[in-house]
C-alpha positions in Angstrom: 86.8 124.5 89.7 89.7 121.8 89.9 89.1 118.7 91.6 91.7 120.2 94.3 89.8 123.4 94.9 86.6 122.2 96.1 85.3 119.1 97.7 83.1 116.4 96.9 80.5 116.3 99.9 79.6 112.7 101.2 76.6 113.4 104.0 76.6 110.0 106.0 79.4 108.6 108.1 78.7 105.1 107.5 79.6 101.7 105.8 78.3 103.6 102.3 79.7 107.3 103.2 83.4 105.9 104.2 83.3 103.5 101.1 82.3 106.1 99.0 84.7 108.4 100.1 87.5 106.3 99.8 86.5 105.8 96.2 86.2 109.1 95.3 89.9 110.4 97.0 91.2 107.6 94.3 90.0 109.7 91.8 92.0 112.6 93.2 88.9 114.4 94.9 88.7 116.4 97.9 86.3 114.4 100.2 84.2 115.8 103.3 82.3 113.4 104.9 79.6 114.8 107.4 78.1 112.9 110.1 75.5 114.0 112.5 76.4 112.0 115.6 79.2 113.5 117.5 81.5 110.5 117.4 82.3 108.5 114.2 81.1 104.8 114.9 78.6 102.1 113.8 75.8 100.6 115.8 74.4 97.2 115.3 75.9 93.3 115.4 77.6 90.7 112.7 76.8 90.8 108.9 77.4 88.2 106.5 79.9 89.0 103.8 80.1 87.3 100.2 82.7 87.3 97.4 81.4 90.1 96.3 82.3 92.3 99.4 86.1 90.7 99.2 86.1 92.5 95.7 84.9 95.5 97.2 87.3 95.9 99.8 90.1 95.2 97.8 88.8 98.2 95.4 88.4 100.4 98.1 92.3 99.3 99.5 91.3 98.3 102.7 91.3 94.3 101.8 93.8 93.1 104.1 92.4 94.9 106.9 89.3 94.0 106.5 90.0 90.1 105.9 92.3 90.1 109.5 89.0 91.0 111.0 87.1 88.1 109.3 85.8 84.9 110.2 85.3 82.5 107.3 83.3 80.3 108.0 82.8 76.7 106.3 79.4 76.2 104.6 75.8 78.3 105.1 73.4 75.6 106.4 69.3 76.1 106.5 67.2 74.0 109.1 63.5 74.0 109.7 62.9 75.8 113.3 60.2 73.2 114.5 61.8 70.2 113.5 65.4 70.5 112.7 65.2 69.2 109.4 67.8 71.0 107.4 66.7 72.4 104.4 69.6 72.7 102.4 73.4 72.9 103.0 76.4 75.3 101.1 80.2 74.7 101.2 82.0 77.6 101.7 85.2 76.1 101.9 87.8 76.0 98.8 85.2 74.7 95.8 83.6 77.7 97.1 87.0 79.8 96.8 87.8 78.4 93.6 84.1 79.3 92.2 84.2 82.8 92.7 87.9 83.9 93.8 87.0 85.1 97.3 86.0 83.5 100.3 82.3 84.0 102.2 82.7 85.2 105.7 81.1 86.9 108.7 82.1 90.0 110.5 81.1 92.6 112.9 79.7 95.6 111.4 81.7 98.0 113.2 84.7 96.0 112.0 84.0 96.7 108.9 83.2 100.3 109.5 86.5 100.9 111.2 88.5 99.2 108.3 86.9 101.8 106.2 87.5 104.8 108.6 91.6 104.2 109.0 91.8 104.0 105.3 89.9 107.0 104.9 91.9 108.5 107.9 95.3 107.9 106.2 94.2 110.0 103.3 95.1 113.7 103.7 92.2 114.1 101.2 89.4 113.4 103.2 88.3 115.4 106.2 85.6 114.1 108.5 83.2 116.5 109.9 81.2 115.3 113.4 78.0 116.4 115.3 76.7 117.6 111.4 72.9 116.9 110.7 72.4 117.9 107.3 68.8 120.2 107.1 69.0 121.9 103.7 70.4 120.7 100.3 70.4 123.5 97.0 72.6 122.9 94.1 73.2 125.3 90.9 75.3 124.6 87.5 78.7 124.9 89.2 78.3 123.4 93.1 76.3 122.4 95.5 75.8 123.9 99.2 74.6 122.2 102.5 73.5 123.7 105.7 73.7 122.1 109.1 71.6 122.3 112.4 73.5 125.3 113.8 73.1 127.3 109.9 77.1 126.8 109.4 77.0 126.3 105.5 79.5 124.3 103.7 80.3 124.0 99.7 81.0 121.6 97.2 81.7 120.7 93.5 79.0 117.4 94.1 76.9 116.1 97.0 76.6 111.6 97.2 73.9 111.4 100.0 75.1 107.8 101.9 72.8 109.2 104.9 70.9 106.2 105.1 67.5 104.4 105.1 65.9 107.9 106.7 68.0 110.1 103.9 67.3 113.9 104.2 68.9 114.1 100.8 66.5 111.1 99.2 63.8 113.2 101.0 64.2 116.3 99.4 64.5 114.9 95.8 62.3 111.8 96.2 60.0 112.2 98.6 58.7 108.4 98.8 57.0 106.5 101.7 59.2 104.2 103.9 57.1 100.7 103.6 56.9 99.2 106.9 57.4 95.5 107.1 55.5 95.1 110.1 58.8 92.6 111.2 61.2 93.5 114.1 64.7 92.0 114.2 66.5 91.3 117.0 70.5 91.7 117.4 72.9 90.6 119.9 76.4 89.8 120.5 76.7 86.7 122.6 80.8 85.6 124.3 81.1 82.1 123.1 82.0 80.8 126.7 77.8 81.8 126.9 77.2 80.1 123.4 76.1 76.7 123.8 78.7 74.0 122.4 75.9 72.0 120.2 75.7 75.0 118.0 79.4 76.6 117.7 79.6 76.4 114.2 81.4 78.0 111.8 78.8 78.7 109.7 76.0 81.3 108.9 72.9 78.9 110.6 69.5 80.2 110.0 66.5 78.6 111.6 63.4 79.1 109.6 59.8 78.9 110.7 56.0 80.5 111.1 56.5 84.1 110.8 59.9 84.3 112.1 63.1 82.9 111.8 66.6 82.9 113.8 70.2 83.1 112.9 73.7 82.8 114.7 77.4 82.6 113.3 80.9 83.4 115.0 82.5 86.6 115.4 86.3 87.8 116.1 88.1 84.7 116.0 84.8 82.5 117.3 85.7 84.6 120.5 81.7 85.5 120.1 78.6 85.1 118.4 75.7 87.0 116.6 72.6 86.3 117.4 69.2 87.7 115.4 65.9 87.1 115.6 63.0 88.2 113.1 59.7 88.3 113.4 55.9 89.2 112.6 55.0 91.8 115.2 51.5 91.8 116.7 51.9 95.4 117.1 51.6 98.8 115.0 55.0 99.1 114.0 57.3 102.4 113.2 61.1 102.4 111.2 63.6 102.2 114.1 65.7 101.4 116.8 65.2 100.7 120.5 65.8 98.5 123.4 64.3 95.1 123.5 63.1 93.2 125.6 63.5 89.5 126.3 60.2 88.6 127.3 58.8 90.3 124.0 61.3 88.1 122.1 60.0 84.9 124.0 55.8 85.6 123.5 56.7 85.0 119.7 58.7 81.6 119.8 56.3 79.3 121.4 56.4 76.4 118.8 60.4 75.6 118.1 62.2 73.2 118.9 64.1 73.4 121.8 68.1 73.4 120.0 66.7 76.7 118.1 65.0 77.9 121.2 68.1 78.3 123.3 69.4 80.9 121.3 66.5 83.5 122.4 67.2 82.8 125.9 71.2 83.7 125.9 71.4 87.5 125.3 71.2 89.7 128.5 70.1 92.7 126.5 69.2 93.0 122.9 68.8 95.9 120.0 65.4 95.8 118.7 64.9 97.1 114.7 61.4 97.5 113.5 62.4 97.3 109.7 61.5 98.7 106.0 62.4 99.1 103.1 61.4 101.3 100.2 60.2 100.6 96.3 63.2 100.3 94.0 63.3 103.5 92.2 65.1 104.5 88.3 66.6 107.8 89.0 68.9 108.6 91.8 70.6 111.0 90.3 70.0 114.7 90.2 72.5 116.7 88.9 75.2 117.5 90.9 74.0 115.2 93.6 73.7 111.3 93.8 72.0 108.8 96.3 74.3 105.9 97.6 73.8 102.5 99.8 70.0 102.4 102.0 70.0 106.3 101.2 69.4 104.6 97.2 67.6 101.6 98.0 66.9 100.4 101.4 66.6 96.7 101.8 65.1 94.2 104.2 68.0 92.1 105.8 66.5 88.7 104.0 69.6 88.9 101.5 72.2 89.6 103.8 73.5 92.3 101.1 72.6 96.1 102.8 76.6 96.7 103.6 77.9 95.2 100.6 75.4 96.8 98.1 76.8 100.0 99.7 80.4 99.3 99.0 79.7 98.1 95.3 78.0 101.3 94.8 81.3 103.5 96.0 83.6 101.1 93.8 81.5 101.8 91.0 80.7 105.3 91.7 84.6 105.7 91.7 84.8 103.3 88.0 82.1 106.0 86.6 84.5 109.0 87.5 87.4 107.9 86.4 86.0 106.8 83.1 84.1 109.8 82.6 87.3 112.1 83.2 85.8 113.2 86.4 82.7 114.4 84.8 80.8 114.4 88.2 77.7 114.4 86.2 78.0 112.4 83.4 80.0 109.9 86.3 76.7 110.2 88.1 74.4 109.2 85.2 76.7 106.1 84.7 77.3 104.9 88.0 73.0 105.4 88.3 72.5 103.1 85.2 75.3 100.7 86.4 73.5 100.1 89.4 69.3 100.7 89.6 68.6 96.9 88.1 71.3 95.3 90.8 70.4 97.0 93.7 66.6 96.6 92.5 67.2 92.7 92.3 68.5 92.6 96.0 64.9 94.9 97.4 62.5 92.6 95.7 65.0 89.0 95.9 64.7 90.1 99.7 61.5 90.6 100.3 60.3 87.2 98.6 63.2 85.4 100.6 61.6 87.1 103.5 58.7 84.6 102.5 60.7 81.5 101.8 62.0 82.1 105.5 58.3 82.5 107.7 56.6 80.0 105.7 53.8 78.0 107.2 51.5 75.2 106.1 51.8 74.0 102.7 54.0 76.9 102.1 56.4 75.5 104.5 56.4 71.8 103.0 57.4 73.4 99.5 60.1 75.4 101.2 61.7 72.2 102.9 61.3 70.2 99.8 62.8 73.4 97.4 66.3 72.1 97.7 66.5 68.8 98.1 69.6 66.8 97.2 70.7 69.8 95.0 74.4 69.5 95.2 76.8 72.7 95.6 77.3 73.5 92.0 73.7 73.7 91.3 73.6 76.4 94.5 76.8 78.4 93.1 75.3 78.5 89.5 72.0 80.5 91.7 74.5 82.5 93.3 77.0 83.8 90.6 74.9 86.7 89.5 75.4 88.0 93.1 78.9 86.7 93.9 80.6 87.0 90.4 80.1 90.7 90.7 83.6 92.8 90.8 85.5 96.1 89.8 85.9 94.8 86.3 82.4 94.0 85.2 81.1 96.8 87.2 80.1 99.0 85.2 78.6 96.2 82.3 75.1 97.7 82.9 75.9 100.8 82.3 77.3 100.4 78.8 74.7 101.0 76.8 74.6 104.8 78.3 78.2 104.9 77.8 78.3 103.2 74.5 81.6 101.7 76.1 82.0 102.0 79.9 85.8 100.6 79.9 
């Protein structure tokens, strides 16, 4: 098989599916992407993007779309939900710039989404396939094949399952346990002329305290605003998505102070997540097939990272091919060692920032005292292991597999 006469099947029509199949068309692949709702589109609020991201998109060749959609905001600032104390304060603005080469910003998610659909849309390689639920996944030594809900069975030279954090193709070759966090999150999107003027900044604000925490930051020219809310839940919890309600969100933020507390009384209908993640795991490869984005490691939201972990993995899934020749295995092997420790780093970093956020007593006293007076360098030199990433370094990990991965 050429690379023209069979595709390279991408089962998820998401952030990581669309990223990855614009990475693999540059690699001159035939791409079908599969989606199992029957319109292409992307559900939830505003993410946070960092330098990191920028790289990505520019990788992908959708940067300029993606940055006219941006907001870029001027510092990240952390204040103490009870008191208002702020525990510690980042400039985003050009030291920031001049640090890492690319701005930090905030976006709706389906902004990004449909940055990565045109691109993918302009390419006569990839075709998009809708109202697609993948049930059945076998592959042999020359192609895989897939079968939908309705039996149709399609064919292709590879399989990358981007199908999320409830992956039928992580299911079939992995098998683990989602692990419940027990914490719900709570998304809205908020018009600013219903945002109130004390906190329209341009920032990424997070309010921390017991249990839960809060965060808000503009959206589409400051024309709106995100608004999320996390925390403990007193009930039994299960992985998903529903419809919230406000007085649920109001039984759990008794003891704030009343600046934070607006925020929970503006939306007029919220999204309610109950989240989880998953233990990192070595091996996401399996032959012809790979895992990609919360298919590969699903990640509590503590990090701000789930959409741009995705998008590093297609950028680097792409780097693997075309440095293997378009070995789709050996490609798979490398892009797998390139990226398990990373992606690992953001699962566990998340989860313990997940307890930096909801801590109480003592606990809570170290966390407001952690970054005191630290200035912005000392916050940048913490950040450039996640920021300094980029298309050139990669595949760095990776190289002692490939003994050179340039």
């Amino acid at each position: 098989m050429t690379n023209q006469q069979s595709p390279i099947l991408i089962a998820g029509g998401g952030i990581g599916g669309f990223a990855a199949a614009l990475a693999v068309a540059k690699q001159g692949f035939k791409v079908q992407v599969f989606e199992q709702a029957a319109e292409i589109g992307e559900i939830g609020a505003g993410i946070q993007l960092g330098p990191n991201a920028f790289n990505a998109f520019d990788a992908l060749g959708i940067g300029d779309r993606a940055r006219g959609r941006a907001v870029y905001t001027d510092y990240m600032v952390m204040h103490d939900a009870i008191d208002e104390y702020q525990v510690g304060r980042i400039d985003t603005g050009d030291a920031f710039l001049k640090r890492f080469g690319n701005p930090y910003a905030v976006i709706h998610r389906a902004d990004i989404h449909s940055s990565l659909v045109e691109g993918a849309q302009e390419r006569g390689e990839i075709e998009i396939i809708t109202n697609c639920r993948i049930t059945h996944v076998e592959q042999d030594d020359t192609g895989v094949t897939i079968t939908d809900q309705n039996g149709k069975i399609y064919t292709g030279q590879a399989l990358i399952g981007a199908d999320g954090v409830k992956s039928v193709v992580r299911e079939k070759y992995v098998g683990d346990p989602a692990l419940v966090t027990g914490h719900v999150v709570y998304r809205a999107v908020v018009p600013k002329s219903e945002f109130p003027e004390e906190l329209q900044w341009n920032a990424a604000s997070i309010w921390v305290g017991p249990n839960c925490h809060l965060v808000h930051y503009p959206l589409r020219g400051g024309e709106e605003y995100n608004v999320v809310v996390t925390f403990h839940s007193r009930e039994q919890e299960e992985w998903g998505v529903k419809d919230g309600s406000k007085e649920e969100v109001l039984s759990y933020f008794q003891g704030i102070c009343p600046k934070a507390r607006k925020l929970i009384e503006l939306p007029k209908s919220w999204k309610r997540w109950a989240t989880a993640d998953r233990e990192p795991i070595d091996q996401w490869s399996y032959g012809r097939i790979t895992l990609l984005g919360d298919a590969a490691h699903p990640t509590t939201q503590y990090m701000a990272q789930g959409a741009c972990m995705a998008m590093e993995d297609a950028v680097t899934l792409g780097e693997a091919l075309r440095i293997s020749n378009n070995n789709i295995q050996q490609a798979f092997q490398i892009y797998q060692c390139a990226r398990v420790a990373r992606t690992a780093r953001i699962v566990l970093s998340s989860r313990e920032m997940g307890k930096i956020y909801h801590a109480k007593g003592v606990q809570r006293m170290v966390r407001n005292d952690l970054w005191r007076g630290r200035p912005n360098e000392r916050f940048y030199d913490a950040m450039e292991w996640l920021y300094g990433w980029n298309v050139e370094n990669c595949l760095d990990a990776a190289k002692h597999y490939t003994g050179s991965a340039a």
